[in-house]
DRENKOLVO-719669 format. One line per 10 residues: their letters; for each residue x, y, z of C-alpha. Coordinates in steps of 0.5 Angstrom, whole numbers, plus 500, padded with zeros to 3 digits. Example, Ala and Ser with C-alpha at 12.3 -4.5 7.8 and 13.67 -1.06 7.14 Angstrom:
2
as> 525/491/516; 527/498/514 $
! end
This chain:
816
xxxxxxxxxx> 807/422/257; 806/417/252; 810/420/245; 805/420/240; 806/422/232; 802/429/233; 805/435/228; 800/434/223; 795/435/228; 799/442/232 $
xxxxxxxxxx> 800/444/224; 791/444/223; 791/447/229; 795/452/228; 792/453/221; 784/453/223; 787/457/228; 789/463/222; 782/462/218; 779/464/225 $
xxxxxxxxxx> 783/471/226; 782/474/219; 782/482/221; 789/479/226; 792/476/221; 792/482/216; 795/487/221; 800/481/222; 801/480/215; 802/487/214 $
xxxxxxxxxx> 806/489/220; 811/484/216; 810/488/209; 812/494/213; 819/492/217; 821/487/212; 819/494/207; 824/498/211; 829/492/213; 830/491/204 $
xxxxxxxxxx> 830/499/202; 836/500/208; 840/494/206; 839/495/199; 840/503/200; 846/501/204; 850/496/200; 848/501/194; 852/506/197; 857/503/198 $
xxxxxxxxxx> 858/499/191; 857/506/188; 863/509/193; 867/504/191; 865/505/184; 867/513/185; 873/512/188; 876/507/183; 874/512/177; 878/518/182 $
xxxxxxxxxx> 884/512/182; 883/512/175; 883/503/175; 879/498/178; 885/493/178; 886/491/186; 895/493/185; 900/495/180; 906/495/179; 909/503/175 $
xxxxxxxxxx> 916/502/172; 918/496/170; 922/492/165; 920/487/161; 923/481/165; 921/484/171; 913/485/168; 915/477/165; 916/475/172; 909/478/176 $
xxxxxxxxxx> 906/476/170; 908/468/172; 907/469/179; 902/464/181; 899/470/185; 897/474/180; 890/471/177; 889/477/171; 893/482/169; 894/487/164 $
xxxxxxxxxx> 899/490/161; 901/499/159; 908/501/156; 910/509/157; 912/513/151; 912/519/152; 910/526/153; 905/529/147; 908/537/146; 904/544/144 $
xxxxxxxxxx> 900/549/147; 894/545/146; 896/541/152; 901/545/156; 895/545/162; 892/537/161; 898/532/160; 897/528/154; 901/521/156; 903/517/149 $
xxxxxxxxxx> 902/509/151; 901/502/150; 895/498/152; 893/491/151; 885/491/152; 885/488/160; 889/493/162; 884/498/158; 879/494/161; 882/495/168 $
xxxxxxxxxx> 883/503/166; 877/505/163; 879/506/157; 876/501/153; 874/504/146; 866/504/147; 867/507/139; 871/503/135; 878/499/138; 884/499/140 $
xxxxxxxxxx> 890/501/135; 893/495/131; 896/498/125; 902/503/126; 898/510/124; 893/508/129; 891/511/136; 885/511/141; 883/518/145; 878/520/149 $
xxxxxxxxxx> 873/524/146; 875/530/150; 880/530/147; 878/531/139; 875/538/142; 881/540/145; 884/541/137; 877/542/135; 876/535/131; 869/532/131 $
xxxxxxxxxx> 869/526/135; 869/520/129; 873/514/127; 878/516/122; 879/523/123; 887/525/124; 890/526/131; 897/530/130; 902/527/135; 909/531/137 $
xxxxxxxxxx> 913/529/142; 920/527/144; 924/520/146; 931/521/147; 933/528/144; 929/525/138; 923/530/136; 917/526/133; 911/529/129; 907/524/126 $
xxxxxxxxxx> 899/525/124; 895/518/126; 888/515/125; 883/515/130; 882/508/131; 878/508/138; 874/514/143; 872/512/149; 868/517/155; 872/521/160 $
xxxxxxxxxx> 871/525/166; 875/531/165; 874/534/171; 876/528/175; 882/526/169; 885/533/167; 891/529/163; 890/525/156; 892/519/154; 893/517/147 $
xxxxxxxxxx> 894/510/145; 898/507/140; 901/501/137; 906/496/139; 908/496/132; 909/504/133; 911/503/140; 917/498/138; 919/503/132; 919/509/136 $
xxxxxxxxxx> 923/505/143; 928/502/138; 935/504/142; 932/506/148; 935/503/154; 930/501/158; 934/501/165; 938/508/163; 931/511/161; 927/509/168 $
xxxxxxxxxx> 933/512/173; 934/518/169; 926/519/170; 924/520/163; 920/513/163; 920/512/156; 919/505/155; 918/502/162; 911/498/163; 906/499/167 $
xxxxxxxxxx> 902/492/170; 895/493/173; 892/486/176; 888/483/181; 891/477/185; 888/470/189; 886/471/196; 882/476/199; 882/482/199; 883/483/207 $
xxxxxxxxxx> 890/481/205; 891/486/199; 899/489/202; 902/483/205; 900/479/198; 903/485/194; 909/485/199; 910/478/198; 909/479/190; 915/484/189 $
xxxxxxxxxx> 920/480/194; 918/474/190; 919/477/183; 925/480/185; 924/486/184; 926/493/188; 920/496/191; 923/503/191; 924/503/184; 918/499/182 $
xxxxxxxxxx> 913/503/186; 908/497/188; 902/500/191; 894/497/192; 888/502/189; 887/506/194; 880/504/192; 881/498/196; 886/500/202; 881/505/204 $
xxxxxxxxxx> 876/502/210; 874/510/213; 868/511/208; 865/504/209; 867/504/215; 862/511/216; 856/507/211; 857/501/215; 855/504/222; 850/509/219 $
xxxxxxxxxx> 847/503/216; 846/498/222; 843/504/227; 837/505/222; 837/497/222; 836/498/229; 832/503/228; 828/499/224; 828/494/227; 826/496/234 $
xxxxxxxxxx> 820/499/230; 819/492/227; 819/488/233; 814/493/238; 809/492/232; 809/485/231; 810/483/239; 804/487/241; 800/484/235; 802/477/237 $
xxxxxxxxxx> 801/479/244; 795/481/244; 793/475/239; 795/470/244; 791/474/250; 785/474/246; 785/466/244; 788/464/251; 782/461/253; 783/457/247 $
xxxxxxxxxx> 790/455/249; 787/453/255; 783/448/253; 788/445/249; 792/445/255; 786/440/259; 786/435/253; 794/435/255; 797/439/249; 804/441/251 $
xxxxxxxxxx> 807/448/252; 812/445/247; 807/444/242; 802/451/244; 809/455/242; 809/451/236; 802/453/235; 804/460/236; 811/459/231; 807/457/225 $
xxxxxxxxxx> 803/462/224; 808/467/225; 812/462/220; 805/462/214; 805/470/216; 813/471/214; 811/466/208; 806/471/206; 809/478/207; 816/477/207 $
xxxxxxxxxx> 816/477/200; 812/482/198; 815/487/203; 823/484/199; 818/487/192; 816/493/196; 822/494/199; 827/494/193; 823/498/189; 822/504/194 $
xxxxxxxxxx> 830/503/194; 830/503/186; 826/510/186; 830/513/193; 837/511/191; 838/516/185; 835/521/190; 841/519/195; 846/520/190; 844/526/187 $
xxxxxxxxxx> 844/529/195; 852/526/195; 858/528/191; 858/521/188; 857/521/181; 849/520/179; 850/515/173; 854/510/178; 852/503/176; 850/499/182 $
xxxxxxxxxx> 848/492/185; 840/493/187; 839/486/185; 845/482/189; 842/476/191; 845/477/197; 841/483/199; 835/480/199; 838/474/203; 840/479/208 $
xxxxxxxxxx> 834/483/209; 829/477/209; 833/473/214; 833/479/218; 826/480/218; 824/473/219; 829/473/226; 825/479/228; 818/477/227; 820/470/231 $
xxxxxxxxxx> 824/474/237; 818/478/237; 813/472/237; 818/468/242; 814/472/248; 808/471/246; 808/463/245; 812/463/252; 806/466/255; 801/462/251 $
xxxxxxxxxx> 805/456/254; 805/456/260; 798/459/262; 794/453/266; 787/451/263; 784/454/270; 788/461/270; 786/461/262; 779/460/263; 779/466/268 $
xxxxxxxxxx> 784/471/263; 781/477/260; 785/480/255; 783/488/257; 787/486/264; 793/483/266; 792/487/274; 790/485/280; 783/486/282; 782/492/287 $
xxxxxxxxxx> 775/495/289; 776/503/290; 771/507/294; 769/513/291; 763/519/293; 762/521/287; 759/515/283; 762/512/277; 763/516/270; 765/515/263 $
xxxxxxxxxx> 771/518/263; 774/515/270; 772/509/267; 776/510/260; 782/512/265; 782/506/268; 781/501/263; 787/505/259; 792/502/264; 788/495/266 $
xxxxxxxxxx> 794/492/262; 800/496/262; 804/492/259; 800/492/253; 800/500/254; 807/501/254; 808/497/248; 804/501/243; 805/508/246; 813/505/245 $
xxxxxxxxxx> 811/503/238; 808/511/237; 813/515/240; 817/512/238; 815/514/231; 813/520/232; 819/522/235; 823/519/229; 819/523/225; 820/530/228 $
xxxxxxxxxx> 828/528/228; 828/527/221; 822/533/219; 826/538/224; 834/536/221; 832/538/214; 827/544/216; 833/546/220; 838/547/213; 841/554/212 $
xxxxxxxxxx> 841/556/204; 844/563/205; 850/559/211; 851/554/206; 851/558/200; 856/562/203; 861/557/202; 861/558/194; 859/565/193; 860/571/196 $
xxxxxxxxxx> 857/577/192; 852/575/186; 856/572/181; 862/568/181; 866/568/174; 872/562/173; 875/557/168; 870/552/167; 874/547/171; 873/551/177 $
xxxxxxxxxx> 866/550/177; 867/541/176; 865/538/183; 869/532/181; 875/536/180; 881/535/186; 886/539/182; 884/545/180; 891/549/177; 892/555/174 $
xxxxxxxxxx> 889/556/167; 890/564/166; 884/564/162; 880/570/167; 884/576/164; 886/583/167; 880/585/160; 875/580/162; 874/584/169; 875/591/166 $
xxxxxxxxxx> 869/589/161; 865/586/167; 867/592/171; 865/597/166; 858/593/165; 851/597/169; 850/595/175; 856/592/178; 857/595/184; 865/591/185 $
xxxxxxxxxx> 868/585/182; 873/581/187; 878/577/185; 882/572/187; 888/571/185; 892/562/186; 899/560/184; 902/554/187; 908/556/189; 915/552/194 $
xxxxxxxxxx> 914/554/201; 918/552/206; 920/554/213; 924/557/217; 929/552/218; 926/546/215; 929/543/210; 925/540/204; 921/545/200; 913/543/199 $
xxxxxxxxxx> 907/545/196; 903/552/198; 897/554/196; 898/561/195; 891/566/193; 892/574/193; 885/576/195; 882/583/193; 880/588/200; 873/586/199 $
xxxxxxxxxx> 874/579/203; 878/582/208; 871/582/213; 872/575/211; 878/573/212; 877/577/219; 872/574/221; 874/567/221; 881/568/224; 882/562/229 $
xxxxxxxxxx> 889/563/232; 893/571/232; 890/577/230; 888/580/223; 892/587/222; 890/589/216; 894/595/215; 899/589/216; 896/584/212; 896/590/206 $
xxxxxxxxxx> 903/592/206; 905/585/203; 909/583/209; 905/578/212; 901/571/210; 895/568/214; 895/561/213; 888/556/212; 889/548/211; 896/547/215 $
xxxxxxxxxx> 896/538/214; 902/538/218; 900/543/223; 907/545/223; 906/553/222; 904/558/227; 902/565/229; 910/569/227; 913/563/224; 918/566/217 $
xxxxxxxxxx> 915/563/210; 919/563/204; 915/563/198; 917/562/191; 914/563/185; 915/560/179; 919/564/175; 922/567/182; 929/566/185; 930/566/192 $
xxxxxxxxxx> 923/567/193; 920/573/199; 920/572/207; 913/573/209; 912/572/218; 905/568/219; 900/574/221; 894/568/223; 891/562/222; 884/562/220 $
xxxxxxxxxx> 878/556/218; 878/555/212; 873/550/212; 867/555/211; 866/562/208; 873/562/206; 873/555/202; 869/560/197; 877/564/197; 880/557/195 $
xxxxxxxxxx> 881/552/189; 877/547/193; 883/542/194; 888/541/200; 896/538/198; 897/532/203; 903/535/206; 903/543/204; 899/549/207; 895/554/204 $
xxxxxxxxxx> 896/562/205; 893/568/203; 896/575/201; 893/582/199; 893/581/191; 898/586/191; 903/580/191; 901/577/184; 899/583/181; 907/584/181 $
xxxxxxxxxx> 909/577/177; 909/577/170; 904/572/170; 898/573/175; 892/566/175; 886/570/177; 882/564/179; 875/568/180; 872/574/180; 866/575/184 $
xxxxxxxxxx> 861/581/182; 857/584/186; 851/588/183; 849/594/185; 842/594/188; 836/590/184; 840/589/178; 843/582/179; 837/578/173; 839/585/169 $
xxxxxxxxxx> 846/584/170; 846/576/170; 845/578/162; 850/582/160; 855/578/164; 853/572/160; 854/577/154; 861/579/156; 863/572/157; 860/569/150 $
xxxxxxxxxx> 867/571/146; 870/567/151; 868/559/151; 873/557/158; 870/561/162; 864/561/166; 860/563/170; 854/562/176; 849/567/180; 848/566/187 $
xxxxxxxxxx> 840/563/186; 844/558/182; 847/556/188; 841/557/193; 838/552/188; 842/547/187; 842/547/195; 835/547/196; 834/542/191; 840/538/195 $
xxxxxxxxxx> 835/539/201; 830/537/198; 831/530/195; 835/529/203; 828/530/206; 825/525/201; 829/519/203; 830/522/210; 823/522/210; 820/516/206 $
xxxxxxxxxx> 823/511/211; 820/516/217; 814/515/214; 814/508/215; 817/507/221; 810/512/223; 805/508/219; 808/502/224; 806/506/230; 800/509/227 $
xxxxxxxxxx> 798/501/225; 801/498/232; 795/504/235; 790/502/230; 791/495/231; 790/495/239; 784/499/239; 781/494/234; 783/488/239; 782/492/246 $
xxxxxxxxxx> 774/492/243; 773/486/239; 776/482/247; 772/486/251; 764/484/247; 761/480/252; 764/486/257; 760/492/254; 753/487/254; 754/487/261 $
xxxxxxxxxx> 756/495/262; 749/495/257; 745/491/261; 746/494/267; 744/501/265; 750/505/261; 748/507/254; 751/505/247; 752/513/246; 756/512/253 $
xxxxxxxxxx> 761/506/251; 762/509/244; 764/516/249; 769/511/254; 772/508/247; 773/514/244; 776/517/251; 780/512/252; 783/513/245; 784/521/247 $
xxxxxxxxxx> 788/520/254; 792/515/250; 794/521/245; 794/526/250; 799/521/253; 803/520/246; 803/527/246; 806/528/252; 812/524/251; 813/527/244 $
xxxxxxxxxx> 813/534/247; 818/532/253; 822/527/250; 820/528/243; 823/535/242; 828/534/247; 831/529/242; 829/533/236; 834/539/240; 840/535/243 $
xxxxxxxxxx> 842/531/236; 839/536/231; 844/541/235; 848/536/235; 848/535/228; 848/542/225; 854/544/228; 858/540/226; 855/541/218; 856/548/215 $
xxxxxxxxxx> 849/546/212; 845/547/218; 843/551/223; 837/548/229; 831/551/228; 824/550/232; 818/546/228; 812/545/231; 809/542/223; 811/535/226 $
xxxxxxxxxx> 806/535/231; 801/539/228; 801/534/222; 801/528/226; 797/529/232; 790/531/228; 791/525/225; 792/519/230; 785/524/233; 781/523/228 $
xxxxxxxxxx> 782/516/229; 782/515/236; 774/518/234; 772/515/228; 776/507/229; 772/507/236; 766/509/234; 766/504/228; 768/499/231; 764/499/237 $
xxxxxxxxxx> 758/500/231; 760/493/229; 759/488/235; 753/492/238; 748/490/232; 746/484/236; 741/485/241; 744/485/248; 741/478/251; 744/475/244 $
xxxxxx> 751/477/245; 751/475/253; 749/469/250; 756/468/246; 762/464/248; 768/467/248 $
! end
């Protein structure tokens, strides 16, 4: 064939082609709007979270900084600082530590910064600067509420601490305040002057002060190094050999914020199986719009073929539509799809442990390129085997096609005649593919649905509030309560008074306590000592603790007796049941034998028995609270009251009463609990369920879109069925019938596989989630099914209204 210079002719086509399909090209363009919806909200959602777990993991490490480097000398902090591998750099010399009961329980570190490392530590000044002159400090505001100073610029800050066997008392200005998280940071951090720092440090050997441990002087460097990040340690490692410096003695270390791969790596494939999911979805709605698209234009293609157009050139056609359409929907589905992600992303954070008001990167150009390359790859694979089908049809087989039919012709005998509802079975399978495609787009909407309806209806508010509260009112330190907090420690604010008060109250039934201290524990035969977290329990969590034995048996006049320890986290699986532990307790010598009774699940119940946190190399242990009752100072850690009766709202205030002379203290009830569960559920179930939602309307619309095609192809059929004798009523029945075996079909599907699915991974799901227990819903299918019947009477019925107002001589007069 002659190459002759045809584009802008195939490119007219292919546009007067999209004038002459109006209603196909709004549900094209919509299924566009739809998938590209889904794809930006996923991907911003994803990229969001992942941004803001970085962000968290960063504050919880306390800089952004890639490494640092914690003790070093001037030379040595000179030396990094040269290295061409170092790209910023900031730099923090330490002092010492401040003095006073003010500060027993939160270290306060006296320090020098300059202003990148306060940049890289959080800690520049949002009120005022960084110290400049000698009598000037900048705090956290948190600070100043611990001595009961008002957060201002120039309000004085006493310091009392010790440098070398030297007392010093000084009183400075407050220069700079900046906001902290207390409960993610339990430590103050107080920075001075180099001027000050110099005067202070005058005599100090440096190298003396780093190995006899007491620091004062050193210089800590946070930077952040050329090349990627994928090669943080072996860049470090390469940093300090070249520097000179010792690795032991400098401790280089890469933010943890950086190192660690585990949470993305969770993010990142819970983000790609909804993308598949999406996906999919997007690709049967569009598949079965061009599909049909090109069955009812066939004839067209045909033609085209006899005047020599080639299969190359009819795909071309079919590809630009699909091109005009992405330029169309693929936009507005980006606009759409960032600020449904903008509205569902607070709600996300919230359902988390992260903290709500993290920064994120919502507009990141590179989210928006993803999601719309994404969705343009989708709609042109799914498109691909529509145009390969327009292609290569021939004009004879074209001129012969229907669109209602892609089966072989058979001639049945029968003894009963014809009826409607026979003749809607068989035209609903007279073009399987197109069948299977949509009740494939439905289901698995539908069924999606039910998984997600069914995870968030199955949440267990009592088996999760059991995790923080056994009784109906916890009292503790205020610290106790902060999710943010890892390191909760003794505080010995919950006195032996404070429970005798609550006890006396009316109503209260029992107080339990819990006593904690952090005690040595170490094993028969092992050598190095280390942390046990250890908690004296009150007789009423015995049923507890009992209940969550995993390995041994609970004796309880054995535990009672004060000679035996069960064990709850073990991070080095090194104990077991009748081991010998030494435990020593602060002020102890020597310490006391106890044998390991039994081990229990520390992870459920029994969590509301612990400081919610695990050392990396110790254990925990729980003992009768006879054990602490005997030191010379007990920590109570919590107090749970149990109310007797329907008394808890009257009681709820009187221990509010009682508690209001002591300001550390605080306290929750169980319908606290129960809320903040119920309301975690809630905002779960949104996001969870507006991205089902949609996935939905791609089904609904994929069924919508079909039943519209299937009768608009099949005009000139029904004229003929009515001018051989079968009444407009009688099509309008075959139609709506049609509609009603499909949905029959779908609500098979959904029953069998729907609820068979909604079992295995909601079951799945939930035990392996505290939060969950599977429970049967038949909401989803009584939501769903009455709507898409109400479609399948209504949308027929209209439809076919529409195309029978010309006389029936009229409409077999019409060239398809």
């Amino acid at each position: 064939m002659i190459n002759v210079a045809n584009k802008r002719i195939i490119r007219t086509l292919a546009f007067r082609q999209i004038k002459a399909g109006e209603t196909r090209n709004l549900f094209a363009i919509a299924a566009i709007v739809l998938t590209s919806v889904l794809i930006t909200a996923v991907v911003t959602l994803g990229f969001n979270l992942m941004d803001a777990n970085m962000q968290m993991m960063m504050k919880q490490s306390g800089q952004t900084a890639e490494v640092s480097f914690q003790y070093l000398a001037e030379d040595e902090a000179a030396r990094i600082a040269a290295h061409p591998l170092v790209k910023e750099y900031g730099i923090s010399k330490y002092i010492g530590f401040a003095s006073g009961d003010e500060w027993s329980q939160t270290p306060l570190e006296i320090r020098t910064a300059d202003a990148k490392h306060a940049e890289f530590t959080f800690s520049t000044p949002t009120a005022g600067r960084l110290p400049e002159a000698e009598n000037e400090v900048a705090i956290k505001s948190w600070m100043l509420d611990a001595l009961g100073l008002p957060r201002e610029i120039g309000a004085a800050f006493p310091l009392s601490f010790m440098i070398g066997g030297t007392q010093h008392n000084l009183s400075l200005t407050v220069c700079g305040i900046w906001e902290d998280d207390y409960y993610i940071h339990p430590y103050g951090t107080a920075y001075i002057s180099g001027t000050l720092a110099d005067k202070l440090l005058a005599g100090t050997d440096i190298e003396e002060s780093r190995h006899n441990g007491t620091y004062s002087g050193v210089i800590q460097l946070a930077a952040n190094l050329n090349g990627r990040q994928g090669d943080l340690q072996g860049n470090l490692d390469k940093l300090t050999l070249e520097a000179g410096l010792d690795a032991e003695l400098t401790a280089p270390r890469v933010n943890y914020a950086y190192a660690s791969s585990a949470s993305d790596t969770g993010t990142i494939a819970a983000i790609v199986l909804i993308l598949v999911i999406v996906l999919i979805s997007g690709y049967l709605l569009i598949y079965n719009i061009f599909y049909i698209s090109v069955a009812m234009d066939i004839k067209h293609y045909g033609l085209l073929k006899t005047i020599g157009t080639t299969r190359a050139q009819i795909k071309r056609i079919v590809n630009i539509q699909a091109f005009i359409f992405c330029l169309i929907g693929i936009p507005i589905g980006l606009l759409l799809g960032y600020l449904l992600a903008v509205l569902l992303f607070p709600l996300m954070l919230a359902a988390t442990t992260l903290d709500a008001s993290l920064s994120t990167s919502a507009t990141n150009p590179l989210i928006f390129l993803a999601a719309a390359l994404l969705a343009l790859i989708t709609v042109f694979i799914s498109c691909n085997h529509p145009a390969r089908i327009a292609g290569r049809i021939s004009p004879v087989e074209a001129t012969r096609y229907t669109a209602a039919s892609t089966q072989k012709r058979t001639t049945k005998s029968g003894y009963n005649g014809a009826s409607v509802a026979r003749m809607a079975y068989a035209n609903l399978f007279r073009n399987r593919k197109k069948t299977i495609i949509t009740l494939a787009s439905v289901s698995f909407g539908l069924i999606l649905f039910n998984v997600v309806f069914t995870f968030t209806n199955s949440f267990d508010v009592d088996k999760t509030v059991a995790g923080f509260i056994q009784g109906d009112f916890l009292i503790a330190d205020g610290s106790y309560f902060s999710g943010g907090n890892s390191y909760y420690s003794p505080t010995y604010t919950l006195t032996e008074e404070a429970i005798e008060k609550l006890a006396g109250l009316d109503g209260a039934a029992h107080v339990a306590e819990v006593y904690h201290e952090v005690a040595e524990g170490q094993t028969a035969g092992a050598g190095t000592p280390v942390p046990a977290l250890t908690y004296g329990l009150d007789e009423h969590w015995l049923d507890i603790l009992e209940g969550n034995v995993v390995a041994g048996v609970f004796d309880r006049g054995k535990f009672l007796s004060g000679e035996y320890i069960v064990i709850g986290a073990d991070m080095q699986n090194s104990l077991s049941v009748g081991d010998t532990v030494n435990l020593n307790f602060k002020g102890e010598s020597g310490g006391k034998q106890y044998e390991v009774m039994a081990k229990v699940d520390y992870s459920g119940a029994v969590n509301v028995l612990s400081a919610k946190y695990i050392t990396g190399a110790g254990f925990s242990a729980y003992l009768p609270e006879t054990e602490f009752t005997a030191l010379p100072k007990a920590n109570i850690m919590s107090a749970t009251v149990i109310a007797d009766g329907g008394n808890a709202a009257w009681l709820g205030e009187n221990i509010k009463a009682v508690l209001a002379g002591i300001p550390e203290l605080d306290f929750r009830s169980r319908t606290d609990y129960e809320a903040e569960m119920e309301n975690s559920n809630r905002q779960i179930a949104f996001v969870g369920v507006a991205l089902c939602v949609i996935i939905l309307l791609i089904g609904v619309l994929n069924f919508v879109n079909t039943v519209i095609t299937n009768i608009l192809s099949r005009k000139y059929e029904f004229a003929m069925l009515q001018a051989i004798g079968m009444t407009a009523r009688q099509s309008k029945n075959m139609l709506v019938l049609e509609c009603v075996y499909f949905e029959l079909i779908a609500a098979a599907i959904f029953i069998s596989v729907g609820y068979g699915a909604s079992f295995g991974i909601v079951r799945l799901l939930a035990e392996n989630t505290a939060a969950y227990t599977y429970e049967f819903t038949a909401l989803p299918f009584l939501f769903c099914f009455p709507l898409l019947g109400l479609i399948a009477f209504a949308l027929p019925r209209q439809i076919y209204r529409g195309i029978s107002k010309n006389s029936v001589v009229e409409r077999l007069r019409e060239i398809e």
